[in-house]
N, C-alpha and C positions, 0 to 999 in steps of 0.2 A: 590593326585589330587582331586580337589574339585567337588560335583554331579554334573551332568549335565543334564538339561529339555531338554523335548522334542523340536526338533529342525524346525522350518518353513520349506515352500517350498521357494525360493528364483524365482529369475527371469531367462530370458530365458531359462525356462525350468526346470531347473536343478532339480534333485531330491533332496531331505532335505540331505540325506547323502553324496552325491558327494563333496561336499566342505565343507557345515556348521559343520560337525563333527570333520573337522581336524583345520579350524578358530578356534572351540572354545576350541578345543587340544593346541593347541598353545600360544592363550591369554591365557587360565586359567594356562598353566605351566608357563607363563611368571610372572604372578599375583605371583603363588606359589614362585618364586623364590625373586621377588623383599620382599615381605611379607608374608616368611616361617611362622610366626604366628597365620596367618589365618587359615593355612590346617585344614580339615573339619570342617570350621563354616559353614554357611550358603548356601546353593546352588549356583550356578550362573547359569543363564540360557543366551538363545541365546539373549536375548532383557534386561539381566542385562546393565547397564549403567557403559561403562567404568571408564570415573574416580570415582565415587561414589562406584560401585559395584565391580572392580576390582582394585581399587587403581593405575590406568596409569596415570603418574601426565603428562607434556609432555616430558621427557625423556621417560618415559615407552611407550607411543605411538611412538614413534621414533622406538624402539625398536622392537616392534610388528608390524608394518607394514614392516620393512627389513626382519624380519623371515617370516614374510608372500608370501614377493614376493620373498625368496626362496625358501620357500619352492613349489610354484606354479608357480615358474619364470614366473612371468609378472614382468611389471611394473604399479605401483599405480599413479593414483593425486596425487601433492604436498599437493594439496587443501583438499586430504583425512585425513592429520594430525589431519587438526581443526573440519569441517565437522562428520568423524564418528564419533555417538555416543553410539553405539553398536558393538557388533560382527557381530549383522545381517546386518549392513551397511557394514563393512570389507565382508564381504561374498557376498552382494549385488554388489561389486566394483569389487572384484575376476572375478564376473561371467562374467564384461562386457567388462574386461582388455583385454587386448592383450599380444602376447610373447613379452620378451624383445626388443627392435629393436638395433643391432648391425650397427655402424655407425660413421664413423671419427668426431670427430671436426673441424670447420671449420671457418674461418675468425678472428682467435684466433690477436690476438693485435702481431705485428712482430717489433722486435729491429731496424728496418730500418726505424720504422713509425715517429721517432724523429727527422729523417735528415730535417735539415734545417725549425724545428718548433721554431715559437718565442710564449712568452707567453706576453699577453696583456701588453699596454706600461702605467706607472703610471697614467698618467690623462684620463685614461680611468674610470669614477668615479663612471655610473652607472653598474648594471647589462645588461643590455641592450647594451649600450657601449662596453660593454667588448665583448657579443655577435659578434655585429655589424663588430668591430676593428678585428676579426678573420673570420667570413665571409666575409671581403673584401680583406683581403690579405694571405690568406689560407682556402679558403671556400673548397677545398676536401678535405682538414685533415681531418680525421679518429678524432671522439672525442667519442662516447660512443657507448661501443657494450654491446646490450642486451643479459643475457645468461641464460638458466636455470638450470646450476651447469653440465652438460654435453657436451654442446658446443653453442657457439658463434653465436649469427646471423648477417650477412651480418653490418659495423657498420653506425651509422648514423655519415655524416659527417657535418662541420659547415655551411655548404651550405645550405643543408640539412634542419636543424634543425632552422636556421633564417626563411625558405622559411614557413616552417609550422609554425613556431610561427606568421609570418606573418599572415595567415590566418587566423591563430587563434585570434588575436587579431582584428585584422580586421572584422570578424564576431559577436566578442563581441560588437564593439564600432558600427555596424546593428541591433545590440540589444536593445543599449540605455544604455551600460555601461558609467557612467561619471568617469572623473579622482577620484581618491582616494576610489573609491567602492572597498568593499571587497567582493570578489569570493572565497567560498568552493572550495577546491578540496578533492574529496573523490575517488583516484584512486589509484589503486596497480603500484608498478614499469612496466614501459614501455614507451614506446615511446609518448603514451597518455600524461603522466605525465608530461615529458620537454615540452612538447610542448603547453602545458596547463599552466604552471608555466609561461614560459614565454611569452607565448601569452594575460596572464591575465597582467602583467609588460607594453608589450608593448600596452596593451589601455590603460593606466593607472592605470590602478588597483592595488589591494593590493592581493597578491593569501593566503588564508588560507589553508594550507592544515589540512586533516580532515580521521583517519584511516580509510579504509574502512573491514564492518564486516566481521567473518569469524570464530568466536566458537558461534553457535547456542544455545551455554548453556550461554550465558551471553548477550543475543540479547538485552533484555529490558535495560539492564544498560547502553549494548555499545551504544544504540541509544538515549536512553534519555541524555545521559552523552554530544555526539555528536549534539544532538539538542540545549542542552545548551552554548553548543560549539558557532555552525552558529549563535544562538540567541545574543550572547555576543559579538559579530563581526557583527551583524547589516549586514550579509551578504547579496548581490543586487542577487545572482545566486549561486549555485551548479552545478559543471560540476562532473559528476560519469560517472561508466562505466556502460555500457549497463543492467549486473547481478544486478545493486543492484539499477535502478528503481523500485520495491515496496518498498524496504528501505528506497530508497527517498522522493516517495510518503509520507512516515511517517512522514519524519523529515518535509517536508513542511510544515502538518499541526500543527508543534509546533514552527515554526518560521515566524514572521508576517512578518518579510522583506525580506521573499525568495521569489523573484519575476517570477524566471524561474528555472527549473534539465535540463538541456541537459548533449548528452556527447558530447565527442570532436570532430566525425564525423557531426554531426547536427549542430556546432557550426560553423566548417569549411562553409560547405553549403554554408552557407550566403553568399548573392554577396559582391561583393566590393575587389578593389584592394587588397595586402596586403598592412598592415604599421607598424611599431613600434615607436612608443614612446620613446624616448630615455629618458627622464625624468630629474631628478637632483639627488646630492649627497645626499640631503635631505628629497628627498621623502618616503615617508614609503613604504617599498618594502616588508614585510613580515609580517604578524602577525603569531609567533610562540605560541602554546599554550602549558603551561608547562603540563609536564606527569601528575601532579595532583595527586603524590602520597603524599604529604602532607595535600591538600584543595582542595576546586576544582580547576578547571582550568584557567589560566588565560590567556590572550591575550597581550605576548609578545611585542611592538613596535619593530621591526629593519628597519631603513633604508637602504639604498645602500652604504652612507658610511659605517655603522655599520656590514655589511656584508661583504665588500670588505677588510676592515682592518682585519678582522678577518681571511678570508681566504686566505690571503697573508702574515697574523702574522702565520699561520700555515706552511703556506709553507718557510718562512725564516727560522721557528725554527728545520723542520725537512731538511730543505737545498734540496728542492724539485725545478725539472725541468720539460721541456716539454720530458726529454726522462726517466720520469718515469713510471710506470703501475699503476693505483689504482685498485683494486679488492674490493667490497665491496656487503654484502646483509644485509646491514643498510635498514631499511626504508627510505623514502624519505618525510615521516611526520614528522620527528623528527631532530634536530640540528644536531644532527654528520651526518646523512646521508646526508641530506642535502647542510649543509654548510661545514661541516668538509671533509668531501668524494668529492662529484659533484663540487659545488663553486668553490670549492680551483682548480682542475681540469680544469675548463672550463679557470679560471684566469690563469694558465698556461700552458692553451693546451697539456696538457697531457691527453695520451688513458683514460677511462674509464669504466671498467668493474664491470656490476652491473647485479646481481640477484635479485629477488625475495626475500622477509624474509624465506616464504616457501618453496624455494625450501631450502634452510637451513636448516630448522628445519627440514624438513622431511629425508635430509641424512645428516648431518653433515660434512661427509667426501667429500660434494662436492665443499663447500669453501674451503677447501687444496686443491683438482684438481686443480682449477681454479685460483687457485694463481699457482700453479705449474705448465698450462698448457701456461696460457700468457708470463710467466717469471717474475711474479708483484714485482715488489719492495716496495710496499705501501699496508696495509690494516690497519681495524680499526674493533674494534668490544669490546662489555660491557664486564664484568668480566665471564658471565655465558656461554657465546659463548666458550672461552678455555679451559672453562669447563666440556664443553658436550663434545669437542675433543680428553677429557684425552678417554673417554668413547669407543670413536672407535676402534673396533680389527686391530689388525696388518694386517691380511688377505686385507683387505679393504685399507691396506695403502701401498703395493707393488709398487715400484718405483717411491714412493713419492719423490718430488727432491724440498726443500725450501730453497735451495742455492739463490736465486736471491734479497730474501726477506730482505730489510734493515731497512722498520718499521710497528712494531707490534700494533700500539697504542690498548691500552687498557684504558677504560673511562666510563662514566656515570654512573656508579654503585660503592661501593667500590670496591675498587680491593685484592684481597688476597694475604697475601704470601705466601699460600701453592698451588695456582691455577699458581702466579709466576715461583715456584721451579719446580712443577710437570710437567708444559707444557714445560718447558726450559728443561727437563731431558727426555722426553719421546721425545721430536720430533728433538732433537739433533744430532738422526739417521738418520733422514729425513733430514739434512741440515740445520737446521734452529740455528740459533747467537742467544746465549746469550743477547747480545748487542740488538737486531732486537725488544726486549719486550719494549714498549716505555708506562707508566703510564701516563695519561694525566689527566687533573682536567678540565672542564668547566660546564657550565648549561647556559639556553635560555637566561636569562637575559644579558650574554654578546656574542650572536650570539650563538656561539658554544663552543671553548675555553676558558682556561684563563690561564691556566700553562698547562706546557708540559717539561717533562724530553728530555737532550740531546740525541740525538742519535747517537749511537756508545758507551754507555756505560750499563754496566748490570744494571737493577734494584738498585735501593737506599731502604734498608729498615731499619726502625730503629724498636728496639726492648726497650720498658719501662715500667715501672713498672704500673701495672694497677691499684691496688690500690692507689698509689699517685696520679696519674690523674683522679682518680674518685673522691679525697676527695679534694685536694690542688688545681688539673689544672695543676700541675706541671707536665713537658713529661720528667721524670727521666729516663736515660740510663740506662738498664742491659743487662746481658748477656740473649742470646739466649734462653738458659733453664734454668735461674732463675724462682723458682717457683713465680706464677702470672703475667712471661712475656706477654706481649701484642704485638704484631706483626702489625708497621705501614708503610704500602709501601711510596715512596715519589712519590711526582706529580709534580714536577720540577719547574720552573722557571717561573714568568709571561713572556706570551708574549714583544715581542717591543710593550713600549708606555704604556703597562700595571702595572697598580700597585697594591700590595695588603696591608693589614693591620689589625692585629690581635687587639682586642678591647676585655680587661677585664669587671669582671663583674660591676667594678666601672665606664666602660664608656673610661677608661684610655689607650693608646696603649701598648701592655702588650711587654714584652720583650722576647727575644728567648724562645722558647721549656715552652712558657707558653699558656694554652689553651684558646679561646675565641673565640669573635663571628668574621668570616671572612667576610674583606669587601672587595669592589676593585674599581677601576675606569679604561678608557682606553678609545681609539676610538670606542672598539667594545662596550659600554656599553648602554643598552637601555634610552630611555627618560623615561620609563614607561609602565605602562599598560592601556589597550586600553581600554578607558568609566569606568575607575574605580581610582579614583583619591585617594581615600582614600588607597586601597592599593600600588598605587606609590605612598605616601608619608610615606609609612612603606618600602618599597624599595629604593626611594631615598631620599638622606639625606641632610640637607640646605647646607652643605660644599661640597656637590658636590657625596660625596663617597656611593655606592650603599653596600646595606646587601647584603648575597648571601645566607643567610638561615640555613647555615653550620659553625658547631664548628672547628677549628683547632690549629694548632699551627706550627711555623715557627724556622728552623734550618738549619743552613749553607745557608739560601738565598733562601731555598726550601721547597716546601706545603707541610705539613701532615695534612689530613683530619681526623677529629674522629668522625665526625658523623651531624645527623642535628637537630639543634637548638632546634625544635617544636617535633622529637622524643625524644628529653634527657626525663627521668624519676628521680626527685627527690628522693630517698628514704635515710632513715638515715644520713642526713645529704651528700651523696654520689649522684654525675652525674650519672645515669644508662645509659650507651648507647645500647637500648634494643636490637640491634646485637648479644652482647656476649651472652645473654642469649639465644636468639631464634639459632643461630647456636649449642647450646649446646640441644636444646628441638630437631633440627630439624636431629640428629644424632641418637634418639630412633626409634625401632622399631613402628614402625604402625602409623607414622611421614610420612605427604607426603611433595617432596621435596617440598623447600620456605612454609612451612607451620604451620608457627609458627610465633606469632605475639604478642609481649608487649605493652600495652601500660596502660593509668592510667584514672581514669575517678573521678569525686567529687562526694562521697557521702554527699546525703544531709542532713543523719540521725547525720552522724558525725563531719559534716564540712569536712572532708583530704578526701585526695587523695585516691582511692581506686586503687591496681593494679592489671590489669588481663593479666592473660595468652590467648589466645586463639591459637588453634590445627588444622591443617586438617587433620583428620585420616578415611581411609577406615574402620575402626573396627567398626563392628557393635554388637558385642556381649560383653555382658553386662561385664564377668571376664576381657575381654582383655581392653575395655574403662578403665575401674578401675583401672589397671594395668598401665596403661596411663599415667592417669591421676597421681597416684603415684609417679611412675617414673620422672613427670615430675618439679612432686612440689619439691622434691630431688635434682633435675639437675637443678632447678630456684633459692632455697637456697644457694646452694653452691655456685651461682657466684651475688649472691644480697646479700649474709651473714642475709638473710629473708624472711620469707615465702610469695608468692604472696596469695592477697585474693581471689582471684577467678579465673578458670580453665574451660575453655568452648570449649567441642569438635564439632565439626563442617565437616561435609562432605566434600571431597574433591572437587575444585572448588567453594564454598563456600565464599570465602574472595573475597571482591570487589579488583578488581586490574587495576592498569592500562594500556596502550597495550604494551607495554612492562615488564609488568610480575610485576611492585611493586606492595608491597600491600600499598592500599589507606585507612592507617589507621584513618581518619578522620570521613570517611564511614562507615569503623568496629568499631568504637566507636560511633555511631549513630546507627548500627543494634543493637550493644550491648544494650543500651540506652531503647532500642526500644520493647527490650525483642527478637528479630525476629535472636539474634546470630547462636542459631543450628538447627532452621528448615531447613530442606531439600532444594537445588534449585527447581527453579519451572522450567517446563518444559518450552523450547522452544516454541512449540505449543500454551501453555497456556500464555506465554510472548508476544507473536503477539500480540495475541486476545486481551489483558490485554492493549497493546500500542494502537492500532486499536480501542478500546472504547476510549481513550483517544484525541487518534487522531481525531476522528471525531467529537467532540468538536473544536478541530481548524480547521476543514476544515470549520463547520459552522461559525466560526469568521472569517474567510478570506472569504466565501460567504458574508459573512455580509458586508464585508469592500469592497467587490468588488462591491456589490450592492449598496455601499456608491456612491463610486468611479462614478460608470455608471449615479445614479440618477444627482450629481452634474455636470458629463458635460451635464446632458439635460438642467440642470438648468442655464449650462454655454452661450452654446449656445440660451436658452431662452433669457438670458438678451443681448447677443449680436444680435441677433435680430429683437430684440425690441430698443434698440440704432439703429440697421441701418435702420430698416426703418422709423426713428425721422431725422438719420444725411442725408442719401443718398439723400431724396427730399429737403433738404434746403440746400445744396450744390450743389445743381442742380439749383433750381431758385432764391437764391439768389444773386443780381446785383454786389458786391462788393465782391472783392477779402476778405479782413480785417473783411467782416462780415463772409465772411465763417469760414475763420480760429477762430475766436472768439464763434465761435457754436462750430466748432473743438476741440478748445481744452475743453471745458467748458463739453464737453459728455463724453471726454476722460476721466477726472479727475473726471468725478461720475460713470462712470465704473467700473473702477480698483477696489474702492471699495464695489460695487454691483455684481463683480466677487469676492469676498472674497482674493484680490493681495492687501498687503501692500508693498508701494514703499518706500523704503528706499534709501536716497541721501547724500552721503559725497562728499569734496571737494569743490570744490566753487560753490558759489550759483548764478541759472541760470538769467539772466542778459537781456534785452531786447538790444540786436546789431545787426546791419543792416549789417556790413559789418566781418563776421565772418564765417566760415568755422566749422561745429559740424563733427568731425568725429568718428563713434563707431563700435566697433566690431557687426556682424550681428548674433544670435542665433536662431530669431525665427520671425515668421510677427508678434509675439507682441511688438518687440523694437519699433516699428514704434508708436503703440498707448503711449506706455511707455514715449517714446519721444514727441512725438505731447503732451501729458499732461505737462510733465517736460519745455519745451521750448516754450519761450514766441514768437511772433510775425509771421509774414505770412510767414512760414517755406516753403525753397524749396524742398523738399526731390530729392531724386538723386532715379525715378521709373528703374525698368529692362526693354529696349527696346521693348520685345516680350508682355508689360503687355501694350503696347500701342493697342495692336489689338483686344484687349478682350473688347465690347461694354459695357459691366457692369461696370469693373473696370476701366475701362480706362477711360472713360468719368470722371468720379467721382475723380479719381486723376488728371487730365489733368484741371478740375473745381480746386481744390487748386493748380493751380500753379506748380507742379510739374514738373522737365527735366527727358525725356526719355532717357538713356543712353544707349547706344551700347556696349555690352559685348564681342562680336566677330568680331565682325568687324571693323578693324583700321581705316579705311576710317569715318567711322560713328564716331567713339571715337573720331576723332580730330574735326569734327563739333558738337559735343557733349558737351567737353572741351571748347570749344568759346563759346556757349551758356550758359553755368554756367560762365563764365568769366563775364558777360552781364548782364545778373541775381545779382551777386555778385555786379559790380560796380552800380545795377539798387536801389539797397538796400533791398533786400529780402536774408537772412541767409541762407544759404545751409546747408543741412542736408547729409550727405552722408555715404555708406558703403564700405570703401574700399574693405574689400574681394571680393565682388561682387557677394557673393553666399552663401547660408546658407545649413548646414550638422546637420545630427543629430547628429552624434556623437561630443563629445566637442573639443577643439581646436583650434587655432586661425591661421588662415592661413594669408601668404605673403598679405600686402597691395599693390594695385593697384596705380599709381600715380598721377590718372586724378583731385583727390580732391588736393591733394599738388603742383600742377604745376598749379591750377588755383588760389589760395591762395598768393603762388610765385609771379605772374604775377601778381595780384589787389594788392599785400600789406595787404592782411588777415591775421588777427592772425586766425592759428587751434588752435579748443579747443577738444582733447580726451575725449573719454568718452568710459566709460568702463561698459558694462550692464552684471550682473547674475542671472541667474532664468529665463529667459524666456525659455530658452532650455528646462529645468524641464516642467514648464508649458504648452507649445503646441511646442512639438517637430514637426520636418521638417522629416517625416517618411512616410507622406500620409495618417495615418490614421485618421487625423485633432480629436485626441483624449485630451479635455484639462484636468489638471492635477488642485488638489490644491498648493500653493507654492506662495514667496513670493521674491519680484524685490532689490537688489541691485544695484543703478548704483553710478558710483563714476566720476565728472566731473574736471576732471583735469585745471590745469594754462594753460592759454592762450600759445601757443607758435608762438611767431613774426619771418615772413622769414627774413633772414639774405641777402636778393636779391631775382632778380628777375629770375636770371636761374636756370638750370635745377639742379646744385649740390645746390641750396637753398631749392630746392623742395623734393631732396633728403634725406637732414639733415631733413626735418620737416617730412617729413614719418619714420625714423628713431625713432625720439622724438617720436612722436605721438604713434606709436608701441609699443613701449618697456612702456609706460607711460599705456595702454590698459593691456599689456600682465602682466604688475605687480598688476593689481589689477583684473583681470577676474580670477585667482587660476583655469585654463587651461591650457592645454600644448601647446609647441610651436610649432605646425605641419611645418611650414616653416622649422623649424631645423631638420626633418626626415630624412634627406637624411645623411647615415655613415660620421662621422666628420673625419673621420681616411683617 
């Protein structure tokens, strides 16, 4: 057992030795036993750093927190996994715990909950939709029970969760969210989450999600990494939870287009109806951003179709209904959770059951309950999850029952075949099929999937000669234990609709069980990536077919993956896939797990390629590094047939990675680079403070730019001021209608540009006619000056009745000519309508806004008919016109705040009534609509209402 320091007092109360001497009894024999090697190097003391000083990679914390809470029977935070990072925090957490609470599960998902569920009908095309199509016609189904790996809470149904999304979104677009803004989400699974997700959908929005922190030993990287994240999505808002408002605060100041952090209580808040958006097939409904263990990050495009194919190609391939169970503790940041898991789910109203990542990692065995306690037939989870499961004692797995279970899928990482064998042979006791292991193959660029092995049959693996595949590409068959066998699982079939194809180093499409670069195409496949055009044009290809990053090779109709593209390692003439090598580094002693890392860097002494090793070893003493390091250049020879050049130890935690656990060797070759490979982490503490200087450099450029912001609407309002009291008195005493308007427009059109609005004008050009109808969507009282500049002669405009009683304005519009219309009152409307009739046949143009009302938020509501039945009746052609940016500019919000930004309007073909009655009136408000709503790039709020 290794020394032990003297021990602190802890909190309430407690004296040093009450609990701190038996915490650090237990972590240090756990150390001893994971790395027998160590016994008496170094001391550990109460404030030593777990993984640096005790080597707990996060298996070993896994580990020491269950001995912990037996031996003191409480129960821990899940949250204490990543959080401690001491013993004195384990002892800290001891002190404040409570006994275990003994207690049923409850609201577990029951086999009756399928009766008579349908899952969404095909033309249902958005997310939204598909929403919608099951809260109208099964709005109490039971669709998702939140759980934390010991029982179920009460489940959200789709009534439910429409009704909050509603609000949700509907608070957004009280905000000033326009269609196509991209919104952060930086929230842990819960109820927050859905309703966030889709609440940002139904304003229009695009939801980014964005992990939220949670190991303190990597704060600065998670948040900068994160910053650059929101920044490269031009995100309008961050919606977080409540805990990580200072983290927010952070990321603000490194992102210049985060305009608001709330979370999704404060969001709700907001007055206003609910509404959703139901959208199109084609809108961008996600921006996924890759794990970034290759590069940095990128920002994904998927629309709603591209989603929807994909989670219905999943659910064909595994022959999935609404009477199945999904269990999953995927994150909900990333494609399988997301789309692979929930999507596919909501599309066919199937229960689902979702944890927490943490509550995962922190017991293991509580994702086997919870498959076993709903009866799931469905789960999903990476190679290293079945992993950790070999790991669980028998004790812990009493009356496990995995009979119900019929797919296993396994995905995002390689998959092993001894991780295959092992977990098919250990939980075979438990109930669980052979068959039930389902190996999948997908990444971001095509949603989630892209092959997927049958189910109901066991695993596919081939077995080939490694050395031929490292020199030729050739995937030659051998036996099992042929010496140099290479073990490659298979990933089954593309999806329906999906295609793949293997591409030689000549460019050529290589033929069976020959290695190259894998492409593919399909419905689910992205357009690209978001504001970065140079690398979709290194992902998409002129013939249509996308990279996918990844080496493989094709037999029997089915994927083998060997590796990716940007890790191969040249050496001798030979493909290195630096897998083989670091699996065989990460099998030595004083090796923490995944801690071992290949890659190659250009020296510039030499010209070639240099290759390095790099380590994460808790060994601090100098014989056992050396020993190590030995060891390691031996176990790197023998499977490269050469010695790497270089071998760099590094403290455990040490390697950038990304939140799910790669290492982001692009980073590690840039610390390498850097010289900065084996220093120490830096504290947490010291990582605030270090982002906190940084940050406060942007908070003063965002003061700046607010301070922009604020000077130019004085400036804005200065010069509208200064026009009105030029225009109001000579509108006032001037004796001629014609002369008014001719000051009108002539102030207008040196405005716009002494407010810094350039207007831009497609479609036809505006035209002096007397007897013509203007009709435009209304966004803001600048359409009105927008218009008065654009359109020549003594324009009627069509004023709101109630603006007849205000002495200021009224007068002044009632001097140009302007009709008062009656917006509530039918009586009034129909002497309204005879008026502009009068007007029209007098020869003065009507201007008019069918909506009759203007919202802040975007959208183009139901036309009114009074402009097209007066049009009808005179023999008017309407001309549409469609304005954007004025809503930017001086929203309708009240706090008559004006913006910079700049006018689109687009003035459509005449359209002539086909008669004088009421279905001629009809057909031209039709035309006229659909002619507005294709060029305003706004949703159709008239079509709100469930189409199902």
């Amino acid at each position: 057992m290794q020394a032990r320091q003297p021990q602190p007092d802890l909190t309430s109360g407690l004296a040093a030795g009450e609990i701190a001497g038996e915490v650090l009894d237990i972590v240090s024999g756990l150390a001893d036993e994971l790395h027998p090697h160590r016994r008496g190097l170094a001391p550990l003391s109460f404030e030593s750093d777990l993984d640096q000083g005790f080597g707990l990679d996060s298996l070993g914390r896994v580990e020491a927190i269950q001995r912990l809470e037996a031996a003191f029977n409480v129960r821990l935070a899940d949250t204490l996994f990543a959080q401690a990072a001491t013993p004195a925090d384990l002892a800290r957490a001891i002190a404040k715990a409570g006994p275990v609470a003994v207690g049923a599960a409850h609201a577990r998902v029951q086999a009756s909950a399928a009766s008579g569920a349908q899952a969404a009908p095909g033309e249902a095309g958005t997310i939204i939709d598909i929403l919608a199509w099951h809260a109208q016609h099964q709005p109490e189904r039971p669709h998702i029970y939140l759980s934390d790996g010991d029982r179920e809470e009460p489940p959200i149904t789709y009534g439910a969760l429409v009704a909050r999304a509603g609000k949700v979104a509907a608070g957004l677009s009280a905000m000033g969210i326009e269609p196509g803004a991209r919104i952060g989400l930086m929230l842990p699974t819960g109820g927050d989450f859905f309703a966030a997700f889709l609440g940002v959908l139904g304003a229009g929005g695009v939801p980014a999600p964005i992990y939220p922190p949670w190991r303190m030993s990597q704060i600065e990287e998670h948040l900068r990494r994160q910053a650059r994240i929101l920044a490269a999505a031009e995100v309008a808002g961050l919606i977080a939870f409540p805990e990580a408002a200072p983290f927010a605060r952070l990321l603000e100041a490194h992102v210049p287009s985060l305009g608001f952090v709330a979370t999704v209580p404060e969001i709700e808040a907001h007055p206003g109806p609910p509404r959703l958006l139901h959208g199109s097939p084609d809108d961008l409904a996600l921006l996924q951003f890759t794990s970034g263990s290759t590069a940095d990050p990128k920002g994904v495009m998927l629309t709603n179709a591209n989603i929807i194919a994909n989670a219905r190609g999943i659910s064909r391939a595994i022959r999935a209904t609404p009477a199945d169970v999904t269990v999953s503790w995927l994150p909900l940041y990333h494609d399988m959770g997301l789309i692979a898991a929930w999507l596919s789910c909501l599309d066919q109203a199937a229960p689902f059951v979702v944890m927490n990542p943490l509550s995962f990692m922190a017991r293991p065995e509580r994702w086997l309950w919870t498959l076993h306690r709903n009866r799931a037939t469905i789960t999903a989870a990476p190679n290293f999850a079945f992993e950790i499961c070999l790991a669980i004692p028998d004790a812990r797995l009493t009356g496990l029952d995995l009979s119900a279970l019929r797919v296993a899928g396994c995905g995002s990482e390689p998959i092993a075949e001894r991780t295959v064998e092992d977990f098919t042979r250990r939980y075979a006791v438990y109930g669980f099929r052979p068959e039930a292991f389902l190996p999948v193959y997908g990444l971001a660029e095509c949603a989630a999937a892209l092959t997927m092995c049958p189910p109901g049959r066991t695993p596919r693996i081939d077995h080939v000669n490694a050395r031929a595949l490292a020199i030729t590409g050739e995937a030659e068959p051998c036996a099992s234990d042929a010496p140099g066998a290479q073990a490659i699982v298979s990933c089954g079939a593309p999806l329906t609709g999906h295609e793949l194809r293997i591409l030689d180093v000549d460019g050529r499409e290589a033929p069976e069980r020959r290695e190259g670069r894998l492409q593919f195409r399909g419905p689910s496949a992205t357009k690209g990536y978001f504001n970065a055009p140079e690398k979709t044009a290194e992902l998409v290809l002129p013939d249509g077919w996308l990279e996918s990053g990844d080496l493989a090779y094709l037999a029997g109709g089915e994927l083998y993956v060997t590796g990716r593209t940007k890790d191969i390692v040249k050496r001798a003439g030979r493909n290195i896939h630096p897998v083989d090598v670091e699996s065989a580094i990460e099998a030595l002693p004083d090796v923490a797990a995944n801690g071992a890392a290949l890659f190659s860097v250009l020296d510039p002494e030499r010209g070639a390629e240099r290759l390095v090793l790099a380590i994460e070893t808790p060994a601090t003493e100098p014989s056992r590094r050396a020993a190590l390091i030995s060891h390691a250049q031996e176990a790197a020879t023998e499977r490269l047939e050469s010695a790497v050049d270089d071998i760099v130890l590094m403290p455990p935690g040490a390697f950038p990675r990304t939140e799910s656990g790669k290492v982001r060797r692009p980073a590690l070759r840039q610390r390498y680079l850097a010289g900065a490979a084996s220093g120490s982490p830096v504290s947490a503490k010291r990582q605030l403070l270090r982002l906190e200087a940084t940050a406060a450099l942007g908070r003063v450029r965002r003061a700046m730019r607010r301070l922009g912001e604020r000077l130019y609407a004085l400036y804005w309002w200065t010069i509208v001021g200064l026009i009105g009291a030029v225009l109001w008195p000579l509108v006032m005493t001037l004796p001629r209608l014609h002369w008014r308007w001719a000051v009108a427009h002539r102030l207008c059109r040196i405005g716009l540009p002494l407010l810094a609005h350039q207007v831009t004008v497609t479609g036809e050009r505006p035209e002096l006619c007397k007897d013509v109808v203007y009709v435009a969507n209304h966004e803001s009282y600048m359409d009105n000056v927008v218009l008065c500049a654009l359109l020549p002669g003594d324009l009627a405009f069509a004023a709101y009745g109630e603006l007849a009683q205000n002495w200021f304005q009224g007068s002044f519009v009632r001097r140009l000519g302007a009709i008062f219309v009656e917006r509530f009152d039918p009586t009034g409307a129909v002497a309204d309508a005879t008026r502009a009739l009068e007007l029209l046949r007098a020869g003065r143009p009507l201007v008019i806004f069918p909506e009759a009302t203007i919202m802040p938020m975007p959208g183009l509501l139901d036309f009114r008919m009074g402009a097209f039945v007066t049009a009808a009746k005179a023999g008017a052609p309407v001309v549409p016109i469609a304005i954007r940016g004025d809503r930017h500019i001086l929203r309708h919000d009240g706090r008559w705040f004006p913006r910079r930004g700049n006018v689109e309007v687009h003035i459509g073909h005449a359209l002539t009534p086909a008669g004088s009655d009421f279905e001629a009136a009809l057909a031209l408000k039709n035309a006229a609509r659909a002619d507005i709503l294709a060029h305003v790039n706004e949703p159709d709020i008239a079509a709100e209402t469930p189409r199902y």
